[in-house]
One Martini backbone bead per residue (centre of mass of N, CA, C, O) as a GRO file, in nm:
protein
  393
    1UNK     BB    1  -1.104   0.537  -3.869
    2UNK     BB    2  -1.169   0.471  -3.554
    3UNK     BB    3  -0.951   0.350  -3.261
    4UNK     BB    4  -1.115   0.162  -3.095
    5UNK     BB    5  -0.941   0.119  -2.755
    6UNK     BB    6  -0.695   0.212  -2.762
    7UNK     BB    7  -0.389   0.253  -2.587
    8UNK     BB    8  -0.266   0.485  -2.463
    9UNK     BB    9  -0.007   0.603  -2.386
   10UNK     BB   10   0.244   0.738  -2.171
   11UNK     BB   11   0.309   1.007  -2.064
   12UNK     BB   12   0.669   1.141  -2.025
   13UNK     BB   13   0.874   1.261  -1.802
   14UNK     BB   14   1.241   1.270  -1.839
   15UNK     BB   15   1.532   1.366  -1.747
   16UNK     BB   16   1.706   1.148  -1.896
   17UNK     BB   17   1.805   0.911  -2.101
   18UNK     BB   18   1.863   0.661  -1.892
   19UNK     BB   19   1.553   0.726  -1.793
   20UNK     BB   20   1.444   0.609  -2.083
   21UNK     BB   21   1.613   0.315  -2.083
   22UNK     BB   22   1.459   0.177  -1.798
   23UNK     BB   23   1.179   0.215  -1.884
   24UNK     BB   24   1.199   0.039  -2.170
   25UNK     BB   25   1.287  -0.197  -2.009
   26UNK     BB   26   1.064  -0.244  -1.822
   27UNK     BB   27   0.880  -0.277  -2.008
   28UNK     BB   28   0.971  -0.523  -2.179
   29UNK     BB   29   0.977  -0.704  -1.902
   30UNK     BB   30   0.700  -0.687  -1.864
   31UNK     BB   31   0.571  -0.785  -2.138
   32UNK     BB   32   0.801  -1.016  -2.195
   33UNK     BB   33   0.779  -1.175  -1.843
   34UNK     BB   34   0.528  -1.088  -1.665
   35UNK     BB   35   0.228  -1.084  -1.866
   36UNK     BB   36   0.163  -1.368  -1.981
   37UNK     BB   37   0.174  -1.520  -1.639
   38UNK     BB   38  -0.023  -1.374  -1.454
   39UNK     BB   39  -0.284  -1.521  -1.436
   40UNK     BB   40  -0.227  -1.790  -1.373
   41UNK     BB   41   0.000  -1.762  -1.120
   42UNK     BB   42  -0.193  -1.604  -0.934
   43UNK     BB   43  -0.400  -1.832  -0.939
   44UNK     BB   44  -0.161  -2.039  -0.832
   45UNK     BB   45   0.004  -1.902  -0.631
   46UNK     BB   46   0.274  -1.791  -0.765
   47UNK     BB   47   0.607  -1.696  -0.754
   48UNK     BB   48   0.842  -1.510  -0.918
   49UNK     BB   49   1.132  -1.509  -0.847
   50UNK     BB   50   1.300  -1.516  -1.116
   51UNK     BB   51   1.216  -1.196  -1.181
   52UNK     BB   52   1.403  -1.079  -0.963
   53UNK     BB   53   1.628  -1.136  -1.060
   54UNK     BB   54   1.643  -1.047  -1.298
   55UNK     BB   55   1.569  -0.735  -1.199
   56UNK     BB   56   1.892  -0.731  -1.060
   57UNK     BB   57   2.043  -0.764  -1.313
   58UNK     BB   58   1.902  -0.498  -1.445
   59UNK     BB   59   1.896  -0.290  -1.207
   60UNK     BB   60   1.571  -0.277  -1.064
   61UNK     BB   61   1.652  -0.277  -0.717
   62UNK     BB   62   1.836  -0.006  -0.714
   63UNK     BB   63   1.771   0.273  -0.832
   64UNK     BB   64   1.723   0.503  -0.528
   65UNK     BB   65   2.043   0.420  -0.506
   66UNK     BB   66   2.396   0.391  -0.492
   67UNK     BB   67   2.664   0.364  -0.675
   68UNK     BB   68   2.835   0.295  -0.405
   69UNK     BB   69   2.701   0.060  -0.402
   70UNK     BB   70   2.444  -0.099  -0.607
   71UNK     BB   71   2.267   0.111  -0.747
   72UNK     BB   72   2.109   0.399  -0.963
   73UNK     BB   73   2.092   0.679  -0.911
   74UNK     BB   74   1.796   0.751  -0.897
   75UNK     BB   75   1.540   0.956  -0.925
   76UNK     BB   76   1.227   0.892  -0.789
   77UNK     BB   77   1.166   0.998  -1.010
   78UNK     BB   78   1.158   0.707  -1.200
   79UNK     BB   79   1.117   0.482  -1.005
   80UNK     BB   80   0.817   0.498  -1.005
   81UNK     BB   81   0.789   0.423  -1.330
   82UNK     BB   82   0.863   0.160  -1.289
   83UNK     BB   83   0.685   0.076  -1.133
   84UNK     BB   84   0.422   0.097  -1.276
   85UNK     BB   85   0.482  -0.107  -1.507
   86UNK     BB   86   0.537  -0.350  -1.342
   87UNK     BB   87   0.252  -0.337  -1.174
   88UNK     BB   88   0.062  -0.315  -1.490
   89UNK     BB   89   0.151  -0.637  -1.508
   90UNK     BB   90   0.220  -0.711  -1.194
   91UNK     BB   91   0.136  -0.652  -0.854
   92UNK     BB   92   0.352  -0.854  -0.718
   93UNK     BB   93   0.621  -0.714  -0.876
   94UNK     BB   94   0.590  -0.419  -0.799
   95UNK     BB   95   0.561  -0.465  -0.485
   96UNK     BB   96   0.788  -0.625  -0.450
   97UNK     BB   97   1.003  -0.361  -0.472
   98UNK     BB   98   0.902  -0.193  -0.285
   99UNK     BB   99   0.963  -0.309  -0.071
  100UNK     BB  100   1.267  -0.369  -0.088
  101UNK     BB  101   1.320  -0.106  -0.098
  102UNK     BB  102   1.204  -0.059   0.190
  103UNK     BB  103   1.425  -0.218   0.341
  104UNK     BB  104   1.677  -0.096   0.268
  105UNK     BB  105   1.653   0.210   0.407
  106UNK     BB  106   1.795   0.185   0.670
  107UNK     BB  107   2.082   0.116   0.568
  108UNK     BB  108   2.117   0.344   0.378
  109UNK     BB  109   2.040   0.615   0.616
  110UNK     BB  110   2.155   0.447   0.865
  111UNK     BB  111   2.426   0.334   0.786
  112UNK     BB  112   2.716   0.267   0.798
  113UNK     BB  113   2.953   0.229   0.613
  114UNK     BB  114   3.014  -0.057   0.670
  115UNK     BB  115   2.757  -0.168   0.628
  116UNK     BB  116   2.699  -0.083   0.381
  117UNK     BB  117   2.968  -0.252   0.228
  118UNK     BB  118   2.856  -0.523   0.372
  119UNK     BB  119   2.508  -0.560   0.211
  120UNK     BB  120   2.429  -0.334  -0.046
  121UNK     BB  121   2.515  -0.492  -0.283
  122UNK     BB  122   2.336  -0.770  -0.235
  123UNK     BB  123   2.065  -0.594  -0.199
  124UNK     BB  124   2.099  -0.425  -0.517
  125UNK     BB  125   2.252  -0.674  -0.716
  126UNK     BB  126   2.258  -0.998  -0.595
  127UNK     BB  127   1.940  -1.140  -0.546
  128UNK     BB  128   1.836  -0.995  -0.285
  129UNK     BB  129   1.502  -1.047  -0.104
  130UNK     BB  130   1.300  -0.815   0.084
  131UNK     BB  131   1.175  -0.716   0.432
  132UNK     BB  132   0.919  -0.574   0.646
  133UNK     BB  133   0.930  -0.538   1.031
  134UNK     BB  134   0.650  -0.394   1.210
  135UNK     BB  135   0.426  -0.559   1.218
  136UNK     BB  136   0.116  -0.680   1.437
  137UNK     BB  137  -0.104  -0.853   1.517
  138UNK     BB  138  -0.144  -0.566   1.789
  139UNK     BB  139   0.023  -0.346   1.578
  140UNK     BB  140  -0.053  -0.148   1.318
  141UNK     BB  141  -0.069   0.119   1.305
  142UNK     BB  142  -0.009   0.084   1.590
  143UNK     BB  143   0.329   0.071   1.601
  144UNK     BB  144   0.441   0.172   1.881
  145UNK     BB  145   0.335  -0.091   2.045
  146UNK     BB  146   0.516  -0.316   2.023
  147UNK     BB  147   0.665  -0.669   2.140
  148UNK     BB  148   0.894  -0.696   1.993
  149UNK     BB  149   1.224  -0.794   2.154
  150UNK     BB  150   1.568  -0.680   2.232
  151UNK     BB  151   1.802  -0.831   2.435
  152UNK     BB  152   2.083  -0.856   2.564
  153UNK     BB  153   2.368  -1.081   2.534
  154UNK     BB  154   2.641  -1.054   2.714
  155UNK     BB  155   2.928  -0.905   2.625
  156UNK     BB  156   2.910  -0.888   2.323
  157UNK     BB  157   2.639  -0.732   2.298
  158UNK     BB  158   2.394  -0.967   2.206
  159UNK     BB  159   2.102  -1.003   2.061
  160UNK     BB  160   1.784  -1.097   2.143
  161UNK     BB  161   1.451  -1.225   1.968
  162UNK     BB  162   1.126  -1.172   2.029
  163UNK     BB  163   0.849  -1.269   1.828
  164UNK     BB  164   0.579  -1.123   1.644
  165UNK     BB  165   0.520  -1.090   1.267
  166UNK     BB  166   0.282  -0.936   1.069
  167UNK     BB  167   0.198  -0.870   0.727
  168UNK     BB  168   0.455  -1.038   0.561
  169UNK     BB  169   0.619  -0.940   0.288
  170UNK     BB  170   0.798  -1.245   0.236
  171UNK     BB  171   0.733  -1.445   0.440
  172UNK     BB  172   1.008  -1.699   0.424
  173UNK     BB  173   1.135  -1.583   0.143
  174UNK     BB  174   1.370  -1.398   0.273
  175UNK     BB  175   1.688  -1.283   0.309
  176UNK     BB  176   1.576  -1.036   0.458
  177UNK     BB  177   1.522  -0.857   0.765
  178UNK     BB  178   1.391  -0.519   0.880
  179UNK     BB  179   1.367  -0.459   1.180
  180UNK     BB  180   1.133  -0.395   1.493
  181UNK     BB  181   1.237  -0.338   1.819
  182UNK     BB  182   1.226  -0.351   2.205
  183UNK     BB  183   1.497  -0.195   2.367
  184UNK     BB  184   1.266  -0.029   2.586
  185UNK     BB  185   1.040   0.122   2.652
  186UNK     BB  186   0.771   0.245   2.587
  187UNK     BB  187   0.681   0.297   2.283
  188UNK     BB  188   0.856   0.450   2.037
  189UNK     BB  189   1.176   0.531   2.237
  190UNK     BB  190   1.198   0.157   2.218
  191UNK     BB  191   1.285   0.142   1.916
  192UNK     BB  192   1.478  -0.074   1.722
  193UNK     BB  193   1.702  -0.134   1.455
  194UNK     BB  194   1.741  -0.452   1.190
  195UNK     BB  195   1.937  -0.672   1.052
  196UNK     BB  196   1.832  -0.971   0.915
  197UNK     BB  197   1.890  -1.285   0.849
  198UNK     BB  198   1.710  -1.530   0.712
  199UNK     BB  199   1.855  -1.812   0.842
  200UNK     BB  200   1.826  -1.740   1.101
  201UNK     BB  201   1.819  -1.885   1.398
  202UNK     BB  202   1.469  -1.884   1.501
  203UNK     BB  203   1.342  -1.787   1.192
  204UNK     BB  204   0.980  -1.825   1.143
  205UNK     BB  205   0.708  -1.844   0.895
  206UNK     BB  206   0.398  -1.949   0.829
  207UNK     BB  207   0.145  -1.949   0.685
  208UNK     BB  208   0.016  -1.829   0.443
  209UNK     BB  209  -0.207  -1.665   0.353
  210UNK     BB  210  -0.575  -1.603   0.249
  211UNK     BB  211  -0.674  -1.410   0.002
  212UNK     BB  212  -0.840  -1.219  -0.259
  213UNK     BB  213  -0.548  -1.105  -0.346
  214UNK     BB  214  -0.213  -1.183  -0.434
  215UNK     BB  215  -0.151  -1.488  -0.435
  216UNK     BB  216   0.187  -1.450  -0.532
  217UNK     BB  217   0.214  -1.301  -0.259
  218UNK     BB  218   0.387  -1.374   0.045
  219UNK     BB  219   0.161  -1.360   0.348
  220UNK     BB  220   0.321  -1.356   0.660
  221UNK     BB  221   0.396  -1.484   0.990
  222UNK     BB  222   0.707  -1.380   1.208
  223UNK     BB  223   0.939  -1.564   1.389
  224UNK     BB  224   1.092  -1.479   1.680
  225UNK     BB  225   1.284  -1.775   1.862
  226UNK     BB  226   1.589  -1.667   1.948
  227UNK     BB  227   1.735  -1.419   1.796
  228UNK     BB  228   2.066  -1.397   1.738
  229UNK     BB  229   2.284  -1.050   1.747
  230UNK     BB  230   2.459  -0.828   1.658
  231UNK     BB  231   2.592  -0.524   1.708
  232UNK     BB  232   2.592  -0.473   1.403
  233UNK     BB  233   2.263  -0.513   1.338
  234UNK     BB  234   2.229  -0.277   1.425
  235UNK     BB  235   2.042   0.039   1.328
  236UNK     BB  236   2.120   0.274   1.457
  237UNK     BB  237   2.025   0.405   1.721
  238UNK     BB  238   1.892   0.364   2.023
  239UNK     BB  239   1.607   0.445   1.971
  240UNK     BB  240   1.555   0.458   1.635
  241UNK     BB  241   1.350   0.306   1.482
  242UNK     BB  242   1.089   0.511   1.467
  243UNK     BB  243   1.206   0.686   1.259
  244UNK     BB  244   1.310   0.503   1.074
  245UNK     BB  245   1.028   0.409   0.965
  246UNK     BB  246   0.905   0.636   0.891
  247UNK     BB  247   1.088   0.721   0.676
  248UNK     BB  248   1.032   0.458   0.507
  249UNK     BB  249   0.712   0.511   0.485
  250UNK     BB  250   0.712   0.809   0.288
  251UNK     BB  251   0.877   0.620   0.034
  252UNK     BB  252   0.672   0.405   0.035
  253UNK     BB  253   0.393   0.544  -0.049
  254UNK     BB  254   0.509   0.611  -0.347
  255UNK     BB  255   0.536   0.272  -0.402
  256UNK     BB  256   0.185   0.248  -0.357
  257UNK     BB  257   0.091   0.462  -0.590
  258UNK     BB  258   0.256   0.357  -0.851
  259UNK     BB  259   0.105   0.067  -0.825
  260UNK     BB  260  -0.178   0.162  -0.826
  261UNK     BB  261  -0.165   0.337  -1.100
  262UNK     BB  262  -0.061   0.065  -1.269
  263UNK     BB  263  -0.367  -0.097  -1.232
  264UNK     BB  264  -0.564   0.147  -1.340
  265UNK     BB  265  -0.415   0.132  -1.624
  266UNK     BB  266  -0.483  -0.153  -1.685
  267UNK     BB  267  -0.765  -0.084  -1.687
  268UNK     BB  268  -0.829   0.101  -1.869
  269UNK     BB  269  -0.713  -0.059  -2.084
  270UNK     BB  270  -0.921  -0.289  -2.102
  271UNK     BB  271  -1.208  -0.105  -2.115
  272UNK     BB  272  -1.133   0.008  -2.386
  273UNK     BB  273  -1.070  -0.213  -2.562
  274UNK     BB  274  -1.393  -0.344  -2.463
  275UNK     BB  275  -1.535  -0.090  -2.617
  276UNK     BB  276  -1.429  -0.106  -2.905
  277UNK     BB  277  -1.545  -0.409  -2.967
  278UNK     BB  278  -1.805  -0.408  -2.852
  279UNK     BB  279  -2.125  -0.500  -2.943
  280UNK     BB  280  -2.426  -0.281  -2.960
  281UNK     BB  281  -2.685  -0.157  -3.127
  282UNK     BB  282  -2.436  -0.197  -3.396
  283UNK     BB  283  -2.232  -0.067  -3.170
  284UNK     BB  284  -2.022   0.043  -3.027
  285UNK     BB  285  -1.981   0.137  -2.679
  286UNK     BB  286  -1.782   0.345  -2.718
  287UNK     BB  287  -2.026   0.560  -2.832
  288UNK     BB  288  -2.137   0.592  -2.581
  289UNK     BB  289  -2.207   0.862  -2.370
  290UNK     BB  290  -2.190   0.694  -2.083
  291UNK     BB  291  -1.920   0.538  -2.133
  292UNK     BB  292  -1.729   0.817  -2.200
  293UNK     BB  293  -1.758   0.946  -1.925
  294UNK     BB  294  -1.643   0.667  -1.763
  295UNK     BB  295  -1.389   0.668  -1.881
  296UNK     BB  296  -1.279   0.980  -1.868
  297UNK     BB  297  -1.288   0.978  -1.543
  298UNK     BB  298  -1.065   0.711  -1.506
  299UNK     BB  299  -0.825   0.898  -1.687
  300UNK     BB  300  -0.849   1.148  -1.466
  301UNK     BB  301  -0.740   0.962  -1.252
  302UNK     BB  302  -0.482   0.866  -1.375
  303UNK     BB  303  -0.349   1.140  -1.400
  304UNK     BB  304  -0.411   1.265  -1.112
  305UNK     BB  305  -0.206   1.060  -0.957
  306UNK     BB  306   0.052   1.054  -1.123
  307UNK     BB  307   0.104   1.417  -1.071
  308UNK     BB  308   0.103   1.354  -0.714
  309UNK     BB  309   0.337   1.167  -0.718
  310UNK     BB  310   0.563   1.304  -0.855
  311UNK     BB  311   0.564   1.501  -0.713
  312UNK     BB  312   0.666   1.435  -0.425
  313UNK     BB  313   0.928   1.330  -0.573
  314UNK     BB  314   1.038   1.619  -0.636
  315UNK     BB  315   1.048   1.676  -0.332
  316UNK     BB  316   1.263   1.481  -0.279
  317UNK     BB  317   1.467   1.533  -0.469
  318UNK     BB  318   1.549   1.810  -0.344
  319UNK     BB  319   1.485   1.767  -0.011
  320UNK     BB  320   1.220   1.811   0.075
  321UNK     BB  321   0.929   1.794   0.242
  322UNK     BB  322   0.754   1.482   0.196
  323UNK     BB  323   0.487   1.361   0.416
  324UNK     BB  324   0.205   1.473   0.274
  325UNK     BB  325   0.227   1.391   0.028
  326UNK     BB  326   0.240   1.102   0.027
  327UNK     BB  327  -0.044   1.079   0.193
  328UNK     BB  328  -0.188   1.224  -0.065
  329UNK     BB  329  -0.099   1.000  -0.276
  330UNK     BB  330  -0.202   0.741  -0.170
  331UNK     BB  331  -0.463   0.773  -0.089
  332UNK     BB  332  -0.547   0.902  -0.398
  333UNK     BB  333  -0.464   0.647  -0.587
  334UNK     BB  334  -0.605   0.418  -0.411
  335UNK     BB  335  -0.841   0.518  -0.471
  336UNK     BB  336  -0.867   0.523  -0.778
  337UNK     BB  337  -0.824   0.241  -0.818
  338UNK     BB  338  -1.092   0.133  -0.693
  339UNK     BB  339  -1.276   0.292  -0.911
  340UNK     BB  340  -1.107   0.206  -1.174
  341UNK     BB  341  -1.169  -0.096  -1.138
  342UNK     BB  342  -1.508  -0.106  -1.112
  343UNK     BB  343  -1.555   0.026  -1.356
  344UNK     BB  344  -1.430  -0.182  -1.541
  345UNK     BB  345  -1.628  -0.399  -1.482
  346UNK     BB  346  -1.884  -0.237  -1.583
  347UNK     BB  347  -1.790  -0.214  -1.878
  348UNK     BB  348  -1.791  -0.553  -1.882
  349UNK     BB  349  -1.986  -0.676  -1.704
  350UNK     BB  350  -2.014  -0.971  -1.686
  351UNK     BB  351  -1.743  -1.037  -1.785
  352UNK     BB  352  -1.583  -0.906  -1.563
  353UNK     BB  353  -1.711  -1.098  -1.346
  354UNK     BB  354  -1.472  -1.282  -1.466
  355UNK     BB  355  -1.164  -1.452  -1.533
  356UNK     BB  356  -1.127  -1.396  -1.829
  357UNK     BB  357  -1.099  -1.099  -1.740
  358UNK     BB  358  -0.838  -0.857  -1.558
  359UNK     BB  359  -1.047  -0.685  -1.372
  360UNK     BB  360  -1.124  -0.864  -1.143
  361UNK     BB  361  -0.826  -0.866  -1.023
  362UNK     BB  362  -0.779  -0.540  -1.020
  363UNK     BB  363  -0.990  -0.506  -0.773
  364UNK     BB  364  -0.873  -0.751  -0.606
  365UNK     BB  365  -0.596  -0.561  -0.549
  366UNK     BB  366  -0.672  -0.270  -0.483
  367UNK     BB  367  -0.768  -0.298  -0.194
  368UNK     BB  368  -0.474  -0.350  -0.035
  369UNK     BB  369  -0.381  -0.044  -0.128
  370UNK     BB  370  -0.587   0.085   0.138
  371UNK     BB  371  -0.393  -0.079   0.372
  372UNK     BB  372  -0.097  -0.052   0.306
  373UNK     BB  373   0.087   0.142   0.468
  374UNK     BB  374  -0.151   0.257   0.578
  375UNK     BB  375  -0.403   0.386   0.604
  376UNK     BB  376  -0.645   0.586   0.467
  377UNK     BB  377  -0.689   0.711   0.765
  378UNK     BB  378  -0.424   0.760   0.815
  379UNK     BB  379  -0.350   0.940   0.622
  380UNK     BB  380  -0.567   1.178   0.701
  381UNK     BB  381  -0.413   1.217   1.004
  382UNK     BB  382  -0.144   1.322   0.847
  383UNK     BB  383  -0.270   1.557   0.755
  384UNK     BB  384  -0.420   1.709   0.969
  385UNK     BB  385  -0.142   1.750   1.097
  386UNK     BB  386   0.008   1.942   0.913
  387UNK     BB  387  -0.248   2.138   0.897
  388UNK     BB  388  -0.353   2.140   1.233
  389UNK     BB  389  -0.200   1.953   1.421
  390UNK     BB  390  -0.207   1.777   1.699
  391UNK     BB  391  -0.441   1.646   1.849
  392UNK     BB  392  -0.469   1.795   2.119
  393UNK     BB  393  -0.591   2.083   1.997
   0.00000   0.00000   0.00000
């Protein structure tokens, strides 16, 4: 007899023993900490402070940073499938590590030894939750044009930062914020990155916004009231902000690709698996030959995303350019999943759009991959311009 809608495994190639027991460490707290709660706690919009900690204890909150901070020295072609999984999970706790992930890369590969030594420790294995600041009510793509300034005061070399950042996953209770601030001239080269501590004074966080998902990851506008810094937390030099957030944001959409793809992958699963129950004139719908090349299309779309990030992330861990594979990552994933988490919806008919059955979840939670981290049109223009070069031509 066939087993109609069983979720087919997914096929995985990992590099080490290592790198296959920390994926199945991870499915296993998918599965029994974070899956079974998730659409409770989504729909009460609750925050899962405490499954970060879980994660952060069993070393999963610093998978592709070095292990002489308290990293895991993995490979970013690993990393990004534990982030899969998180996500295919619920997607507030695998997006919550990518941001976290995120976080940390300005420290991570610009920050002095010093710096790396006094902060990446427990950033990356000590429970703490971190945030990124670059958007602004006024400056979503346009990141260029930000407004948040800091200025020095005092002999001490101290900066002083004015402004609000907008559209801050974690914003009010990460425990760091890694921010980017104008400290010259307008443009890109006048601004510099920072790393805040939450409880920095002066610095306060807005009421979370009210979305259509994600209801319990909170994305809020961060004030920065004369939050003073020392000149110790400025990372690199000054004018190199907007490098370095370009640098963390192309390492950034892998893990939006990600995912993506596992938001997808938990669609697909639920639509076969609701293939096979159903019952319509005698016969599972799973039967019916256009049901089977919606399933069908929906898997070759989840397999060709997955592909895709992987490349890329292959592309980085050689050290070679994936700038352009990032940003076809990110584009390719995110439409990928809005279409097969739609068809989702679809196979499963009057029930799918009802909260009984979690791909109407998956529906409006994949909207919001294709506008953070750069939207898909933005995605767009980055291809474009590495294909034929600056818009000016």
């Amino acid at each position: 007899m066939t087993d109609h809608g069983a979720p087919q495994p997914v096929d995985r190639t990992l590099p080490t023993d290592e790198a296959r027991d920390l994926l199945a460490l991870a499915r296993d707290i998918a599965q029994r900490e974070i899956a079974p709660t998730a659409a409770d706690e989504e729909d009460a919009g609750v925050f899962p402070r405490e499954l970060f900690a879980l994660l952060s204890e069993a070393g999963l909150l610093g998978l592709p940073y070095s292990v002489e901070y308290g990293g895991g020295d993995q490979p970013y072609e690993v990393y990004l499938q534990v982030l899969e999984e998180l996500a295919a999970a619920r997607l507030t706790v695998g997006l919550g590590v990518s941001v976290h992930t995120l976080s940390c890369h300005a420290l991570a590969h610009f920050g002095t030894k010093q710096q790396r030594l006094e902060h990446l420790p427990r950033m990356l294995g000590g429970g703490l939750l971190g945030a990124y600041c670059l958007s602004e009510p006024a400056s979503g793509s346009d990141a260029g044009s930000l407004r948040t300034r800091a200025v020095r005061d005092g002999a001490d070399g101290d900066w002083v930062v004015e402004g609000t950042k907008a559209w801050i996953t974690h914003g009010g209770i990460a425990d760091f914020y890694t921010l980017m601030a104008r400290t010259g001239g307008e443009g890109p080269r006048g601004i510099s990155a920072f790393l805040v501590p939450g409880d920095a004074p002066g610095l306060s966080a807005a009421a979370p916004e009210k979305k259509m998902g994600m209801k319990g990851s909170p994305t809020a506008q961060v004030h920065f009231d004369g939050v003073r810094l020392g000149d110790d937390r400025r990372i690199g030099d000054e004018g190199q902000g907007f490098t370095i957030a370009l640098a963390a944001l192309d390492s950034g959409r892998l893990g939006i690709a990600a995912c993506a793809i596992g938001v997808a992958q938990a669609a697909l699963d639920a639509a076969a698996a609701y293939a096979g129950e159903r019952r319509q004139f005698g016969r599972p719908i799973g039967d019916f030959q256009g049901l089977r090349f919606l399933l069908a299309d929906m898997a070759t779309q989840v397999e060709a995303g997955r592909a895709l990030y992987l490349a890329a992330a292959r592309l980085r861990d050689a050290g070679r350019p994936f700038s352009r594979q990032a940003a076809m990552a990110k584009l390719f994933c995110t439409d990928a999943a809005m279409k097969v988490t739609t068809d989702a919806v679809q196979v499963l008919g009057g029930y799918g759009y009802t909260a009984d059955f979690p791909v109407e979840r998956y529906m409006r939670e994949a909207k919001v991959l294709q506008i953070v981290e750069g939207t898909n049109q933005i995605q767009r223009m980055v291809i474009g311009r590495h294909l034929l070069g600056p818009e000016s031509r």
